[in-house]
N, C-alpha and C positions, 0 to 999 in steps of 0.2 A: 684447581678451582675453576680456572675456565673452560674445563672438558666437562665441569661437571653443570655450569651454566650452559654450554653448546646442547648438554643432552636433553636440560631443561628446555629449552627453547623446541627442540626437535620432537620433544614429545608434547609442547605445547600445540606445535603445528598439526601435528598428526588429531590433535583434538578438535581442532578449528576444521579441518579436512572433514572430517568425519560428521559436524555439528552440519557443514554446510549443504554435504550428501545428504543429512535429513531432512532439511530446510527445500534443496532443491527438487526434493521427491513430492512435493505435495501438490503442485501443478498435474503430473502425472494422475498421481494417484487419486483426487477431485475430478481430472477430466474423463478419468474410468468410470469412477462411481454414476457419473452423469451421462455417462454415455457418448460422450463425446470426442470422437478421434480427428485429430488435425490432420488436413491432409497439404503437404510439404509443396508449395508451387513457386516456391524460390527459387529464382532461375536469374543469372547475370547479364541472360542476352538484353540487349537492348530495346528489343523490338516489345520487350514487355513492359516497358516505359510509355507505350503509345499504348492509347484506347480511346475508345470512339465513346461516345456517351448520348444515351437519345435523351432529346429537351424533354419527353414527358417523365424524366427518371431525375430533374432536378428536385431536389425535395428541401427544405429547411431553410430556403433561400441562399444554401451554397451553394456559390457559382466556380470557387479552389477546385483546380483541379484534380491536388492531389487527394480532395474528400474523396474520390470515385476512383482509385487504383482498383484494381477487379481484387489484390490481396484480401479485402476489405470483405467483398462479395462472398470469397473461399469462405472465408473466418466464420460470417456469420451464416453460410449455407453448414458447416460443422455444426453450428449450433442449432439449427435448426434439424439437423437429422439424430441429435442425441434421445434422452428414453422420456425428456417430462418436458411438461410446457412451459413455454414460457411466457412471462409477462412483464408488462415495462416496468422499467427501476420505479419510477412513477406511482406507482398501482400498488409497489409492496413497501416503500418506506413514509414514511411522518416527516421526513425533514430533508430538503437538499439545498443549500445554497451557501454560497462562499463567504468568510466574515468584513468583518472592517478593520482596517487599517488606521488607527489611532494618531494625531498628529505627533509630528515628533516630542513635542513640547509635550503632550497628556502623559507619555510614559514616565515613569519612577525607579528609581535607579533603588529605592529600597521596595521593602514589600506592602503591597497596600490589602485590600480586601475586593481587587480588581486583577485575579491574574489572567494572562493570556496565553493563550499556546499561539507556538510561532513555528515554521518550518525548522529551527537548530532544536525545537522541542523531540523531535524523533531519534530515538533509542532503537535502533535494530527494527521490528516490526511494531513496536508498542510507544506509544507516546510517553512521555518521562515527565509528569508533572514536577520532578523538583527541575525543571529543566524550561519553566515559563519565565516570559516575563510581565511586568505590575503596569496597571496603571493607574489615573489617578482619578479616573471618570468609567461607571459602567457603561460596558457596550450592549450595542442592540439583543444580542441573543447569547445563551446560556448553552456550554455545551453539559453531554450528560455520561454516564460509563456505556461503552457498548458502541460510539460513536465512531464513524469511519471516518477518516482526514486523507484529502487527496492532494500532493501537489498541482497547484489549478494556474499560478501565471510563473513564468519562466522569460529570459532574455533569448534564451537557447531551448528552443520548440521540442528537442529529445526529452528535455526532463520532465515537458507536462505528464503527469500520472503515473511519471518513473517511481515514485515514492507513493507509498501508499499503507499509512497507519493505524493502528487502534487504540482505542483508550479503554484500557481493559481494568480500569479502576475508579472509584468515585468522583470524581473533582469538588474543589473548593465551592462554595455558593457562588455566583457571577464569573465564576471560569468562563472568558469569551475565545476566539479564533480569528488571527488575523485576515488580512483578505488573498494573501496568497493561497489560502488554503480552501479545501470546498469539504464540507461536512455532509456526510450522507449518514440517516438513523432509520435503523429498520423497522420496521410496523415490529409489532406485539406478536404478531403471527409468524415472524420470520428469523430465524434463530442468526443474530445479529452476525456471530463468528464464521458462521459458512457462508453469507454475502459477502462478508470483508476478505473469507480467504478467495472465494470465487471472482470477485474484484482485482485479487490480487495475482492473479494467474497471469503468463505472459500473453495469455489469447485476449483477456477483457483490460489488461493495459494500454494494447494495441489501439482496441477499440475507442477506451476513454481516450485516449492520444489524438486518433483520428479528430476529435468531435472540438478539439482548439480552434480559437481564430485571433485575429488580429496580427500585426508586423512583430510583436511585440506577444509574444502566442497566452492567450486566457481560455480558462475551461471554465463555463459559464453552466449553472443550472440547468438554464432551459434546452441546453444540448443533450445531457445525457439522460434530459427523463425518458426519452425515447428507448434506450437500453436496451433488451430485453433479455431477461434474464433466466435458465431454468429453473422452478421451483420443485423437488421432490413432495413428497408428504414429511411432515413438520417431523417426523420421528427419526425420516431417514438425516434429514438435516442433521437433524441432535447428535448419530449418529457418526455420521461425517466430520461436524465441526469439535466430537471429542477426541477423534481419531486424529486431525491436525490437532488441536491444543495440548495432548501427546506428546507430536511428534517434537513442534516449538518450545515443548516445556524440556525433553530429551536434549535438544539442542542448543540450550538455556545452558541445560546443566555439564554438559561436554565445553562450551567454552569456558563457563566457571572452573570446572576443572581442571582447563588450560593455567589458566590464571593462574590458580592456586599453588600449581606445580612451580612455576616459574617463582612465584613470592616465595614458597616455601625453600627452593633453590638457593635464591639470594639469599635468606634468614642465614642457612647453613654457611654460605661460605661465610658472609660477616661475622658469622662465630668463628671457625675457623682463624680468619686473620685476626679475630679479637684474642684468641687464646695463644694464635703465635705472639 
């Protein structure tokens, strides 16, 4: 029986392997479609810790020095030589700004007609509505399906925009968003899915990272409407963002799999030892 759970688990693995190979392909395969090839100037020498920076290149009133690593420069000289233009986050969404944070005392430990999504609300790439929690008072704003969710304040500066969610299904009426998190919703014209997966690439992570501030690191609105982003023609979009929802729906269903195998494993032996 436990040769025959070890194989369970082995073949669960091999599922998880396989789910994640899908998952990691799609960085790839969005920065092909756009035209965009990264080019590698990661180097451990030292001396690429120093750079010079002219005063008329300060911009946004950063004076951080590490806003201006020339990596920075690379990244978005890539995106500038891809195949479509681009325009700032600004220009093509209806909504960016981070929620509020409820006093302790507002939250409700049962469920009210106040839920909120919170950073433990993220599920693999998708927000997990049965995974909010209540409060006892509506907040300022209303999230909607199709909605992007960033991690926006952090203790530890790596994690700003390490995580980055969708809400790929309706929510309750006054569904709000705490203030760790920053909501961005695409204009009507912009196929919400291929901004969220384009956001979520390791090149435009970097970028939202970049754009933190404070000892204590927050990613604020007004930093990333500046963005800029490639737009194709809304078809190619469609296109693009069905071929990811594909690939994550494949991905979905390889680690369900996993699962499955293993539970169905355990079933067996505990029959097994039920009938010895």
């Amino acid at each position: 029986s436990v040769d025959y759970i070890n194989e369970a688990y082995i073949q669960k693995r091999a599922k998880e392997v396989e789910s994640q190979q899908l998952l990691d392909s799609i960085d790839g395969y969005l920065l092909k479609e756009l035209g965009i090839n990264i080019i590698d100037k990661e180097n451990n020498d030292v001396s690429n810790n120093i750079f010079v920076v002219n005063i008329n290149s300060l911009e946004r009133s950063r004076l951080d020095s590490s806003y201006f690593d020339p990596k920075y420069h690379v990244l978005n000289s890539c995106i500038e030589n891809g195949k479509y233009p681009l325009y700032k986050l600004d220009n093509i969404t209806s909504f960016i700004s981070t929620g509020t944070t409820p006093k302790s005392s507002d939250y409700s430990e049962k469920q009210t007609m106040f839920p909120i999504i919170k950073a433990g609300s993220y599920t693999g790439f998708e927000i997990d509505l049965d995974k909010v929690a209540y409060t006892t008072k509506k907040q300022y704003c209303s999230v909607q399906k199709n909605d992007i969710f960033i991690l926006s304040a952090a203790h530890q500066s790596e994690y700003i925009a390490k995580q980055i969610c969708y809400l790929s299904e309706y929510p309750k009426p006054n569904t709000s968003f705490v203030g760790e998190l920053l909501c961005i919703r695409a204009k009507k014209d912009i196929n919400p899915m291929f901004l969220y997966s384009l956001l979520s690439t390791s090149i435009y992570k970097t970028l939202l990272n970049r754009e933190k501030r404070g000892q204590t690191s927050h990613l604020y609105a007004q930093d990333v409407r500046h963005i800029r982003i490639p737009i194709p023609p809304i078809n190619k979009q469609n296109t693009i963002a069905e071929h990811i929802k594909s690939l994550r729906m494949n991905a979905k269903a390889l680690q369900a799999d996993g699962k499955a195998i293993l539970e169905d494993a355990k079933r067996k032996v505990e029959e097994m030892i039920i009938r010895e």
